[in-house]
N, C-alpha and C positions, 0 to 999 in steps of 0.2 A: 628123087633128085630134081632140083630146079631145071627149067629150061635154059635154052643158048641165050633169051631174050631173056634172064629174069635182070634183076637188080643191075647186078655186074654191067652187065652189054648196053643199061642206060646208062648209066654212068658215064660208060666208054664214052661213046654217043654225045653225052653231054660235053664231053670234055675236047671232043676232036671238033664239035661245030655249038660252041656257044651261044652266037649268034643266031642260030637259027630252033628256037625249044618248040616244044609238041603244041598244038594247037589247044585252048583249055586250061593250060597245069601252069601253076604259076612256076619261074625260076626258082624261088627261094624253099619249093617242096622237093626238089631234087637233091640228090644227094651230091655234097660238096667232096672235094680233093679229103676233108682232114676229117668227113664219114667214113672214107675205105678202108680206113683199118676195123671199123665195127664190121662194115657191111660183108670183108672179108671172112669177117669171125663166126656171124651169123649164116654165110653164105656155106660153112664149113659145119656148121652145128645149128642147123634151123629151129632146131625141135629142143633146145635147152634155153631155161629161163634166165639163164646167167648171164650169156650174152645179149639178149635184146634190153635187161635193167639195166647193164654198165652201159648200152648204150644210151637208155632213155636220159641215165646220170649224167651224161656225159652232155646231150643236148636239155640240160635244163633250161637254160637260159633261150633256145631258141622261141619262138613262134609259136601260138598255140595249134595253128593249122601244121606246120610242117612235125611238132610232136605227134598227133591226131592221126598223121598220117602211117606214124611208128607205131602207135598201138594199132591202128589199123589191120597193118602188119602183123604184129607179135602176136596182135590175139586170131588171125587168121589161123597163122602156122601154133599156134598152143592155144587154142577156144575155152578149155576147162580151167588153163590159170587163175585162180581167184586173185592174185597179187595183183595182176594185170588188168583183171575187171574192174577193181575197186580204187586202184589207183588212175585209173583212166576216169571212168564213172566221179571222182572224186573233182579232177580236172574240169571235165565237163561241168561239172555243178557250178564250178568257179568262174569258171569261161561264161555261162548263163544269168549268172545271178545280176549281174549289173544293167543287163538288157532289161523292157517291159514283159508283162507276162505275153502278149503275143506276136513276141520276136520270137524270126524262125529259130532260135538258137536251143529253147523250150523246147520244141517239136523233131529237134534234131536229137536233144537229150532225153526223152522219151523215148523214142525211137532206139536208142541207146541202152536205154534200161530194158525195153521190151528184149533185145537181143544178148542181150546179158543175162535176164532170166530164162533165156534158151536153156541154159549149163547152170546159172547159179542159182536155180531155184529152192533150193536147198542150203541157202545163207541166208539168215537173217538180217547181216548186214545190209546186207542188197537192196531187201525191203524194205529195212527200215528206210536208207537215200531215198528211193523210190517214192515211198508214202510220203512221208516226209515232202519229198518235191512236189508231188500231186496237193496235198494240201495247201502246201506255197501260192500253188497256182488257182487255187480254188475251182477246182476239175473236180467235181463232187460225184457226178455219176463214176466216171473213170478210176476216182478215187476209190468208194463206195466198192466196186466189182475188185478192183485192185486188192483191198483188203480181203475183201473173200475167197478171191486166190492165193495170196499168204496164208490163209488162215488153212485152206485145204493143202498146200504145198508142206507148210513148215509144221514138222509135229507137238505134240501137244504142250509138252514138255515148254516149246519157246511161245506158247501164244502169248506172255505175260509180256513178251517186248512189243509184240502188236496191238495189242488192247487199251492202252493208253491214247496211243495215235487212235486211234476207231472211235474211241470216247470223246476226243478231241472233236473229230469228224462230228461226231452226232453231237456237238454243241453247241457248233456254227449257228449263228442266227440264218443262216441260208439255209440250212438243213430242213427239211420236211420234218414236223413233229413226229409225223406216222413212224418215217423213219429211223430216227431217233429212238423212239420206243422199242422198236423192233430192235436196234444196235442194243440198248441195254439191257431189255429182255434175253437179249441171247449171252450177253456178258453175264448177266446172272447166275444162268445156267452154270458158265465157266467158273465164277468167284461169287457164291454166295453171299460173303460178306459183306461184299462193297454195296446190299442194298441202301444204305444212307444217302450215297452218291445218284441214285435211280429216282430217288424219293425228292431230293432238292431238285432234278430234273422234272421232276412230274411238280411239285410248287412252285419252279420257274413258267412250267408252259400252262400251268392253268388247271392242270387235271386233280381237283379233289380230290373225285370221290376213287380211284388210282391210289392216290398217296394216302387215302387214309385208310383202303385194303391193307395196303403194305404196310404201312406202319401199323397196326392192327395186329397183321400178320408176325410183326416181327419181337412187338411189346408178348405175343403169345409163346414167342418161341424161349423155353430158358435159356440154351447151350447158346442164343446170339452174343454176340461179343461186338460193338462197337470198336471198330478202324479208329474213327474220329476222337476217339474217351471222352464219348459221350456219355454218360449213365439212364438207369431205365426213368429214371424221375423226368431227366429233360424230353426226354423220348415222348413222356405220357403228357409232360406240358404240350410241344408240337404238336400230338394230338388233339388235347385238345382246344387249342385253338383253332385246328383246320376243322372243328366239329363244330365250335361253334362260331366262329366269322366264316360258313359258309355252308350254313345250317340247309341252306333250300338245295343246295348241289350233292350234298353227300347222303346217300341212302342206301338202306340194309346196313347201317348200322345201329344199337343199341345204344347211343348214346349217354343217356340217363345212367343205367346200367355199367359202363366204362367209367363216367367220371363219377359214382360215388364209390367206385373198387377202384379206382387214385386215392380218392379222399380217405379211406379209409387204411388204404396201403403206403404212401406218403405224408408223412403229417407234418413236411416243412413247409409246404405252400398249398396248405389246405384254404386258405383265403383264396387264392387265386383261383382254386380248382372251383369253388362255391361260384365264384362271381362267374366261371367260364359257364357252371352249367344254370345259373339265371340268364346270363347273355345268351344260350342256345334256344330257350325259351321265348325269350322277347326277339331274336330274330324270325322266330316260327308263329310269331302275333298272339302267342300262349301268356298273358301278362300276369293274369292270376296264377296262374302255373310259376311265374318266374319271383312274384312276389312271396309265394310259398317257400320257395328255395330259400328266399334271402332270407326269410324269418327260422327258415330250419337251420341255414349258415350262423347265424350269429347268435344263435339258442345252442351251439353244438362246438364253437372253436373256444380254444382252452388257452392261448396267449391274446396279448393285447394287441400285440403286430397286426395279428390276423384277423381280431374282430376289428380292428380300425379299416384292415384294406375292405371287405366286406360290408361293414357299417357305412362307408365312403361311396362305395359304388349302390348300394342299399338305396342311401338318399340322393344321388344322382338319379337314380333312376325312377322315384317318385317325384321328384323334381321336372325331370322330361315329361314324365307322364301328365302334369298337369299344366306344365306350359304349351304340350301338344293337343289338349284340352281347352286350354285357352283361344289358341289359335285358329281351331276347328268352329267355335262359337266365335270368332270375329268373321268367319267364313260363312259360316250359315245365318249371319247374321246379315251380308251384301247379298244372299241369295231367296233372303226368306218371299219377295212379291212374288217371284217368279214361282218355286214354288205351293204357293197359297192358291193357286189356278189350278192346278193338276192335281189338287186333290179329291178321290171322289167322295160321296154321301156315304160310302160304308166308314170313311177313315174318319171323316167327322164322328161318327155315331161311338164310335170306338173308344177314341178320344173324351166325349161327352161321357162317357160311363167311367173310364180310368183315369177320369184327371183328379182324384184325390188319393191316387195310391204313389208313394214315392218310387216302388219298384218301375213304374211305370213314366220315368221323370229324365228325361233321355239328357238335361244336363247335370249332371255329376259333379262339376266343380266343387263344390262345397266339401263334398265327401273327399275327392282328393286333396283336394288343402288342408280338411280335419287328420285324413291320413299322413299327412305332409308333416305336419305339427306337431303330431303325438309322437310320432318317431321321431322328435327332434327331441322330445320331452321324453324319452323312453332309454334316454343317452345314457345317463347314468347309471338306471336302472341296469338295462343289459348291461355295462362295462362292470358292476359288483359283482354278477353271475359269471362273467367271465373269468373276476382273480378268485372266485369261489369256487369255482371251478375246478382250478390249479389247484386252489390247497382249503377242502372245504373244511378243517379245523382252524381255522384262520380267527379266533374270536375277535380282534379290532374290527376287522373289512365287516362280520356279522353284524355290530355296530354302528357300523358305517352304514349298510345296509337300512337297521332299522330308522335311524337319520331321516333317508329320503322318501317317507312315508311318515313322516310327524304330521298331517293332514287328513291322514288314513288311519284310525285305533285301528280299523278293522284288517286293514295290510298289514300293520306293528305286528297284532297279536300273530297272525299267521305268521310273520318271519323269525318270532320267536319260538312259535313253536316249533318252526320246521330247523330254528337254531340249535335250540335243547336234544332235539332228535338227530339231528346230524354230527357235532362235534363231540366227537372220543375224547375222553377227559387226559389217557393216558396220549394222545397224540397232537392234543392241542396245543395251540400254539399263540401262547397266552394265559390268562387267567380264566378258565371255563366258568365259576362262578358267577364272575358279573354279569352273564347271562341270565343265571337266575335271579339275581339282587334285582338284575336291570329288569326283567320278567314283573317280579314281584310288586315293584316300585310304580310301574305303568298301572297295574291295578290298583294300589293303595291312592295313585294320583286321581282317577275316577272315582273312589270313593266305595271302591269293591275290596272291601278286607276281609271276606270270607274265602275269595280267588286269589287273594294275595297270601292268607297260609297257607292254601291247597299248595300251590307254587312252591314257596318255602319249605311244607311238609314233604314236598317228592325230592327238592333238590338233597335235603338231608339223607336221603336213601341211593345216591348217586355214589359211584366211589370214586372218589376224584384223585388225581395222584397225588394230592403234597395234603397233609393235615391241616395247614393252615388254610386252605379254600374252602372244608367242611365249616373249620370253627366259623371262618366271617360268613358263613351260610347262618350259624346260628347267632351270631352276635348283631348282624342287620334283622334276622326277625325281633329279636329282646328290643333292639334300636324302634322297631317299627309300634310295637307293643307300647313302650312308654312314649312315641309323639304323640298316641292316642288315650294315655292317661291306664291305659291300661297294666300297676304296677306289680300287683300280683301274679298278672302270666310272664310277665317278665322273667320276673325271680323263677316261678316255675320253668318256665321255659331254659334257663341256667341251671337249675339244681336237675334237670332231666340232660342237660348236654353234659354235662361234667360227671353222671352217675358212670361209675367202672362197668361194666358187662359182666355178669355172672360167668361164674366159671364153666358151665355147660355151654355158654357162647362162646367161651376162649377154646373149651377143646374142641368144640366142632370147625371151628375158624382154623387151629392148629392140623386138625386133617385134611380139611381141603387143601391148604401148603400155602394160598394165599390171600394173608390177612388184608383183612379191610382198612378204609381208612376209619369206618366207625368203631374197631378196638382200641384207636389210639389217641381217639380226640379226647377222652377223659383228662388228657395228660397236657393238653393243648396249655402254653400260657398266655396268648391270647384271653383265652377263653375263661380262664380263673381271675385275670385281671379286672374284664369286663363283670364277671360276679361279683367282686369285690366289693368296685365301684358302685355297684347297685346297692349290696347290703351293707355299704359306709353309710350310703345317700339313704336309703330308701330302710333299714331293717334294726336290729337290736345290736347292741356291743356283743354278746353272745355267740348272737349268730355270726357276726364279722369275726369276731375269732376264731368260732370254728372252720370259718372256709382258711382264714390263713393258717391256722394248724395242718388243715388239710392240704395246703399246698405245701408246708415242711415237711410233709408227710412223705406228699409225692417226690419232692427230691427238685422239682422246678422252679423254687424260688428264684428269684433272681436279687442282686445287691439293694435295690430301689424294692423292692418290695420287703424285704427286711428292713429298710429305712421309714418306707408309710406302716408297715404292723410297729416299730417302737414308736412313732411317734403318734399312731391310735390310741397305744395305752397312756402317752405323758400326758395327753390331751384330756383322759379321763381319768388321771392320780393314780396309776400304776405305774409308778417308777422301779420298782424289783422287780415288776415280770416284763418293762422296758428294758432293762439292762442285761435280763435272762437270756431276751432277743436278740439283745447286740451279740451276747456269748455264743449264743449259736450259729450267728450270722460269720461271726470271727474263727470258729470254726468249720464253715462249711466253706468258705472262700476260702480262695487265694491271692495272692498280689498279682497284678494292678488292682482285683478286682475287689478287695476286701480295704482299700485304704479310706474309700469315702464311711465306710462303716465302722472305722478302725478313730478315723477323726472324730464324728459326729460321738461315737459313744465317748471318749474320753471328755469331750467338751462338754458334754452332758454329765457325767458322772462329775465331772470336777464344783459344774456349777451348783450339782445335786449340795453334796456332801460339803466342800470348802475342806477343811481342816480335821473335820469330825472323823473321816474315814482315810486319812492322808496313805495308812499305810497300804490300804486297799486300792488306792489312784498307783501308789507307785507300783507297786507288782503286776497292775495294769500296764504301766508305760513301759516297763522294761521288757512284759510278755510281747509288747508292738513293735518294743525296738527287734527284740529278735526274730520277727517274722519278718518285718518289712528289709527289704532288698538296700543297698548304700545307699544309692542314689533319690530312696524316699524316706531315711533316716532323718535328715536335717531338721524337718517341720515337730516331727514326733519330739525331737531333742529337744528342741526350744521352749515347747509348749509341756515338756518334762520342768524344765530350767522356771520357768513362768509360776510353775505350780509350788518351787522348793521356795520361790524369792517372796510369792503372795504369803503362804500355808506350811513352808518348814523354815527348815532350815539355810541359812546362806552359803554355809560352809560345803550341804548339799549340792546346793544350787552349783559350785563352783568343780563339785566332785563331777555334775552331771555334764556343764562344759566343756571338761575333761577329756570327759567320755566320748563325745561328740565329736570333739576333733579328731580323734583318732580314729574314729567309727564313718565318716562322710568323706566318699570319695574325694580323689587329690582337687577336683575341677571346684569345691566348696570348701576346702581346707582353709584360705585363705579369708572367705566372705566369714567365715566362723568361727577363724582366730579374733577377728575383729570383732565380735558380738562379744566371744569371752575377755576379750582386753579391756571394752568399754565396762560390762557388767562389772567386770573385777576393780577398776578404776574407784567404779558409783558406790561398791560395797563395802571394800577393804581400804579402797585409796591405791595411790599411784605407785606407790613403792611394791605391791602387790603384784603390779604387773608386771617385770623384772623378770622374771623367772618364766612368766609365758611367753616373753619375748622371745625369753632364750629358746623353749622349748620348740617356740615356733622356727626359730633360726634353723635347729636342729632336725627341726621333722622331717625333711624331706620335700620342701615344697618346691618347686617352678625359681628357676633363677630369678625371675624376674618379681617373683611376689617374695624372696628371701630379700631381691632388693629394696624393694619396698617396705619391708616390716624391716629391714635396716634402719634406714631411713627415719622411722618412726620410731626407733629405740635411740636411735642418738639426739633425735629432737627431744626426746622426752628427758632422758640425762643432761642433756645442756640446761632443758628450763629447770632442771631438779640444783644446778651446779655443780653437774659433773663433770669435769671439763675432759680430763683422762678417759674414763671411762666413754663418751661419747665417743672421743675420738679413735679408742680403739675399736670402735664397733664400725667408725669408718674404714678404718683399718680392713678388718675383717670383708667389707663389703664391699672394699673394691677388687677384690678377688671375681665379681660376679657381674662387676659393671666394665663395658667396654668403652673407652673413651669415644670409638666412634659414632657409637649407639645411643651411649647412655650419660649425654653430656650433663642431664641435670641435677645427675649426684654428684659430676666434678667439680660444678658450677655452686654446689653447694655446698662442697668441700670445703671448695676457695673460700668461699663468703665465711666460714665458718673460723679456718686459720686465719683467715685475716683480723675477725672481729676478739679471738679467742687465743691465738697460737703466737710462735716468734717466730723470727728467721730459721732457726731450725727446723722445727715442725713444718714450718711453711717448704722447705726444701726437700725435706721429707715425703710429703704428699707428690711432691712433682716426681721425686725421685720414685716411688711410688705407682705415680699414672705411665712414664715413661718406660716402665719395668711392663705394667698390664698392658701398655700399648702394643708393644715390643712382642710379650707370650702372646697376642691374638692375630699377632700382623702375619698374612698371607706366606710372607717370605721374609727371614732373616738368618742370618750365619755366624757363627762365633767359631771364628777365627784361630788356631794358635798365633803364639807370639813367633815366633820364626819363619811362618810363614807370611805373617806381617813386614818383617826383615827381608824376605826374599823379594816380595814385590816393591819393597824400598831401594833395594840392589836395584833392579831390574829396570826401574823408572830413571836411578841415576846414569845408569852403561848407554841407556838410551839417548838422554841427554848428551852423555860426550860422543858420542855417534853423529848426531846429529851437529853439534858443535864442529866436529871435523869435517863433515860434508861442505859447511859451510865457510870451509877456509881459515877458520881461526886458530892461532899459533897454538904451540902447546904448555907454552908458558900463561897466555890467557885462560887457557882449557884449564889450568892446572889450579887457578885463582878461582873459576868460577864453580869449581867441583868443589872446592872447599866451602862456597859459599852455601852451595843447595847440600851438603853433607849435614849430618844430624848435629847438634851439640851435644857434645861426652857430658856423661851422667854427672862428674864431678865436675863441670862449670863453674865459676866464684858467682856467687851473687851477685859483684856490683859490675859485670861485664856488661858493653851496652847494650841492651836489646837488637839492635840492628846488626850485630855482629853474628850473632847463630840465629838458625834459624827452628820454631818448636817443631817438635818432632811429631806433633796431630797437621801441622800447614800441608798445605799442598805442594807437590813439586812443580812448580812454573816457574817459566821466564820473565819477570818483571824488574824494572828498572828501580837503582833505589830510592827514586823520590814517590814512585808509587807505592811503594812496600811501606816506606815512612807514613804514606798518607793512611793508607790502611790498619796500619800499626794502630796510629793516632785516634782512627774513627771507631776503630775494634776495643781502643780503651774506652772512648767518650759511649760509646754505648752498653757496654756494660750488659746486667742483668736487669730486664724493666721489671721482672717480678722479685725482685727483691724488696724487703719493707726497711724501713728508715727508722733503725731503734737508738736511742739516746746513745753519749757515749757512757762507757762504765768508768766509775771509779773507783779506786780503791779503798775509799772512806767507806764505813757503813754509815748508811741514812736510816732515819728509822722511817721504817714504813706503817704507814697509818693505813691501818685495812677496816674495810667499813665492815660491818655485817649487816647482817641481813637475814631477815626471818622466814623462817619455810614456811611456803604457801599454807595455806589450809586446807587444800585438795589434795596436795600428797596424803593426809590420814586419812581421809573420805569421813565417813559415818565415824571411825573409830578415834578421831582426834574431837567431831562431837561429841561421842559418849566422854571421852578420855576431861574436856573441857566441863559437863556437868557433873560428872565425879568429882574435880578439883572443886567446882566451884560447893557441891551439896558437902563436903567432907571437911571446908574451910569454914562453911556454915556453921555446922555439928562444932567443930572446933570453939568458934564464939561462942555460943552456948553455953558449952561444957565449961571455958574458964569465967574465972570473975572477971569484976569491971574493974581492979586497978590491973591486970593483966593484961586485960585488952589495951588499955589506955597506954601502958610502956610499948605495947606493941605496936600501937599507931604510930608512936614518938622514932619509934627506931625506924 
């Protein structure tokens, strides 16, 4: 229990003598009149946390010293409260924070937290405020111990909330490195993982050869796992770069050793790795060591990325070297007098003996600038080996290769050879042959053509994948043979490639399971072709038969070489065993591929024979028509037709046209009616054509070419004098023409009725087009007749509707419905016009001098196409009709035969009578 004197009895005290307060304490830390209702609550229950919070609530707002004074209080009488620590402690911070770090207010809150962690040692929170504040203040030793009593207080489980603040502590650039080391060495311990964080710490402060144990360390460990996701590749770059930009500080390590177990383990930045481990070199003053590297670098990386970053620093670096050369001889060059004094009589004597040995020639320049150069000039070179690298069946780049040694046979020959031995013929990538060709060629260009068939002779023993790469192996040697007039190895050289392999070569080939390409090149057409060519050029008609027998043989002809064996033998007056060829040629093909064979011999046979063998051309042309496909019938048909008009018959000839149109797709129907109209025209005469017209009318063609072969039947009946019959063929053919499309049959209609026709006919055609107009037009309706009545109803009802709206009597209404009413069927004739109205007008309201006018203008205009024909009378006139004689193109040929018949028959006639007969016959 409290004393007589606690709380309570100041208060009193306070309250009976205001005026006179304690000596020290301010007024306003006492408690007021509207505290005693806490102070009573508190004074009743000291020891519970309920009452002294609702009081702290309650004075929010006061004063931070008179609050100060309340936890003062509360946490006297309750010490272990954490609410009361941390809320207090929290205050304080606030209260502090706006002051300098040493204002007492700092020192007052320290003092604070030290007696706070009396009891709350054992919170986290606490310490974290605490730390926290200490490092605020940068109290590093205080700090420092501070943490190490957390760290022993708080168990192990929470050290993860202090270790951060500790890390922090040891980063301070005020922090002691030693120190520092030691904080993250012992973090270590606690979280293995976060060596990364240890490791940027030790390359912030300097410590190589530290950070490169550890990293070392950690690239060795598998089960590490990078925090940062970092991967082991960036790991082993960090490395090493700290091995080699700071090559003189880091030791006991193997260097050399680590960076070619990256290069070999990492192969995306194997450039870089190469140039790290030359730079480790040239900082350790090892130059030839570092120059080794860069030649082993760029002899050994397999992309171009990588030989360029490599190659770049490569000649950077010989580049330094001799401008650090340079400049070492402009130095020894300002210091040479001074030295020339200090030398003794042994160094002369030395000197006097080795001044003709260049080892003994202490400037170098020249050799590093020839080094300089050559690896400038080696640019190429190395960059071929590098995409050969990549893909050493590569045969262009191999080429390429040989290219940049055209200066060097002796380079050439070695890049061929190591060509020929390197590229797998199945994996090449390219034509592996012209290796050899290209091989072959370089010796033949020297003048060495006993090395130039070795070459050729081996490349034949190669099994190349595709048969065509053997045959031009052998067809460039036969080639190489006759530039040097050599014609007989040629041919041999031919009759040895194309020889079949005996059959003790096929079964052995057949058990091993896989066949060579030299079982197959017998069969090559390549290869038979080039024979060919030789024994046309170069051998006997004999012999050139028998290789083309042999290639019918083999089954390889092809159309063109059936085309050069017949026309070997027409050349030499074998025209039957020519045409034997074509038979066989026409039966080994097919279409497309048999037509050039199909033409050539029929053109040929026809020229052969003429007439002599007619019947053996035609069982030819009809055996072509039925092999060739529609659309390559037309030519065959024609050149049928051509053969009956020269060498048979016409009547053939027309049978064979016939044929033709009916047999040639619809897309030549039309081009073919026309060839048979004209033919028919020239042979029979025009009246002949008539019936192909029609036929054509009828086949089936294309509206538009029915319109057209219209068109040209009725021109032709007009100029015959058919005046009917033309025009019914108009008739017909406007079924087909639309007025909007196809104005230049209406247009020639017209012209036609006009020059031809009467008012009728002419009315006709209109009647006619207006009819075809009408069937194509998008939209039209045919009506019944009462329903035409009804909208007649409905237009008048409307009318006197409106008529009443507008006030007019019903006796005007009654006048004016009669007027727009229809006129009855039975009307007189001589009623006036203006008195009813026709029953096609429109229903409108018009006045009657305008209705009169339009009447008037409706008669004056009339029909403009109407024609102007005499008037008729009822007299008969006689009509005088001319005639007129039919052309003599309508008979064709047949009104010339028909005209020397009459004329040799009228002959015959004189002859046979006497002369007073003929003489009465003149008279009459």
């Amino acid at each position: 229990m409290p004393s007589a004197a606690g709380p309570v009895a100041v208060a009193a005290a306070a309250a009976a003598a205001p005026k006179a307060p304690a000596v020290g304490i301010s007024p306003e830390l006492y408690p007021s009149e509207d505290d005693l209702p806490y102070e009573e609550e508190i004074l009743r229950e000291p020891f519970k946390l309920k009452g002294w919070w609702r009081y702290l609530v309650a004075r929010a707002a006061a004063p931070f010293a008179k609050r100060a004074v309340i936890y003062e209080r509360a946490l006297k009488a309750l010490p272990g409260s954490y609410k009361l620590w941390h809320a207090y402690l929290r205050e304080r911070l606030d209260h502090a924070r706006p002051h300098p770090i040493d204002h007492h207010a700092y020192s007052s809150l320290n003092n604070t937290f030290e007696r706070a962690l009396a009891t709350m040692h054992k919170m986290p929170r606490v310490w974290v405020l605490y730390l926290t504040s200490l490092l605020d203040q940068r109290l590093l030793t205080r700090a420092r111990r501070a943490f190490d009593r957390a760290l022993r207080a708080l168990p192990v489980t929470q050290h993860d909330r202090i270790w951060p603040l500790y890390l922090r502590l040891a980063s301070l650039p005020a922090c002691p490195v030693e120190t520092s080391l030691r904080v993250f060495r012992r973090y270590l311990q606690f979280d293995p993982s976060h060596a990364e964080d240890f490791i940027n710490f030790l390359i912030s402060a300097g410590r190589w050869q530290e950070a490169a144990d550890r990293l070392a360390s950690v690239l060795n460990d598998d089960g590490f796992r990078s925090v940062k996701g970092k991967t082991r590749h960036q790991l082993w770059l960090e490395l090493c770069e700290i091995l080699t930009k700071h090559a003189d500080e880091v030791a006991g390590l193997k260097v050399d050793a680590i960076l070619r177990g990256g290069i070999r383990k990492f192969t995306d930045e194997v450039g870089k790795l190469w140039t790290s481990l030359a730079d480790y070199y040239v900082r350790r003053g090892l130059f030839e060591k570092a120059r080794d590297v860069f030649e082993e670098g760029v002899s050994s990386v397999v992309t171009v990325k990588e030989f360029s970053v490599v190659f770049e620093a490569y000649t950077q670096f010989e580049q330094s070297m001799l401008a650090a050369k340079l400049e070492a001889a402009e130095e020894e060059g300002n210091d040479d007098d001074e030295e020339r004094g200090r030398k003794n009589g042994m160094d002369k004597i030395s000197k006097q003996f080795l001044e003709g040995f260049w080892l003994n020639d202490e400037d170098d320049t020249d050799l590093r600038l020839a080094r300089f150069e050559q690896l400038l000039d080696r640019r190429p070179e190395l960059l071929s080996s590098v995409l050969l690298r990549q893909n050493p069946h590569n045969v262009e780049e191999w080429h390429r290769r040989v290219k940049l040694f055209e200066k060097d046979p002796a380079r050439q020959v070695a890049t061929y050879v190591e060509a020929v031995k390197t590229v797998d013929p199945m994996k090449a990538v390219g034509k592996p042959h012209t290796l050899w060709v290209a091989f072959a060629k370089m010796y033949e260009k020297h003048n060495r053509l006993d090395s130039a068939e070795d070459i050729f002779k081996r490349a034949t023993q190669v099994n190349f994948k595709v048969v065509d790469h053997l045959a031009s192996i052998w067809c460039e040697w036969a080639e190489m043979e006759l530039r040097h007039n050599n014609f007989d190895k040629a041919i041999e050289l031919m009759m040895q490639a194309t020889a079949e392999p005996s059959v003790e070569v096929k079964r052995r080939a057949a058990a091993e399971g896989n066949e060579p390409v030299q079982m197959k090149v017998h069969k090559s057409l390549k290869l038979w072709s080039f024979y060919v060519d030789l024994e046309e050029s170069l051998g006997t008609l004999e012999s050139t038969r028998a290789v083309y027998e042999r290639i019918l043989d083999l089954r390889i002809a092809t159309p063109q070489i059936i085309l050069n064996y017949a026309f070997l033998l027409e050349e030499h007056k074998y025209f039957e065993d020519a045409f034997k060829v074509y038979e066989r040629g026409v039966k080994i093909f097919k279409y497309p591929h048999v037509k050039a064979i199909w033409v050539t011999y029929l053109t040929k046979f026809v020229q052969r024979y003429r007439r002599s063998k007619i019947e053996r051309a035609r069982e030819l042309f009809h055996e072509a028509v039925q092999q060739a496909p529609p659309e390559e019938k037309k030519a065959i048909y024609l050149q049928w037709a051509k053969l009956e008009e020269d060498y048979g018959l016409a009547k053939r000839a027309m049978n064979v046209y016939d044929e033709a149109v009916r047999a040639v797709p619809n897309s030549e129907k039309m081009s073919m009616y026309e060839i048979y109209i004209a033919r028919a025209a020239e042979l029979f005469g025009v009246p002949r054509t008539r019936q192909i017209y029609e036929q054509a009318i009828e086949s089936g063609l294309p509206d538009q070419d029915v319109l057209t072969m219209c068109m040209k039947f009725a021109e032709l009946e007009r100029s015959l004098g058919e005046i009917d019959r033309s025009r019914a063929i108009y008739v017909h053919a406007s079924n087909y023409a639309d007025p909007n499309t196809n104005s230049d049959f209406w247009k020639k209609w017209n012209d036609f009725e006009i020059q031809h026709g009467n008012e009728d006919t002419f009315r006709e055609m209109l009647r006619i087009k207006r009819t075809v107009a009408a069937s194509r037009s998008q939209t039209h309706f045919i009506l019944p007749e009462y329903l035409m009545q009804r909208d007649q109803r409905l237009n008048l009802d409307e009318a006197v509707d409106t008529l009443k709206r507008a006030g007019v009597p019903e006796d005007e209404m009654a006048a004016l419905e009669r007027q727009l009413a229809p006129g009855p069927s039975t009307a007189p004739a001589a009623a006036p016009s203006t008195s009813t109205t026709p029953a096609n007008r429109m229903m409108n309201f018009v006045s009657a001098g305008v209705e009169a006018q339009a009447e008037s203008s409706r008669q004056q205009a009339g029909n403009n196409e109407d024609i102007e024909l005499p008037d008729e009378s009822d007299e008969e006139e006689d009509v005088q009709i001319a005639e007129k004689s039919v052309p003599a193109a309508v008979f064709g040929e047949l009104g010339k035969r028909a005209a020397e018949n009459q004329e040799s028959s009228g002959a015959q006639e004189n002859e046979q009578l006497g002369a007073l007969e003929r003489i009465k016959r003149r008279r009459q």
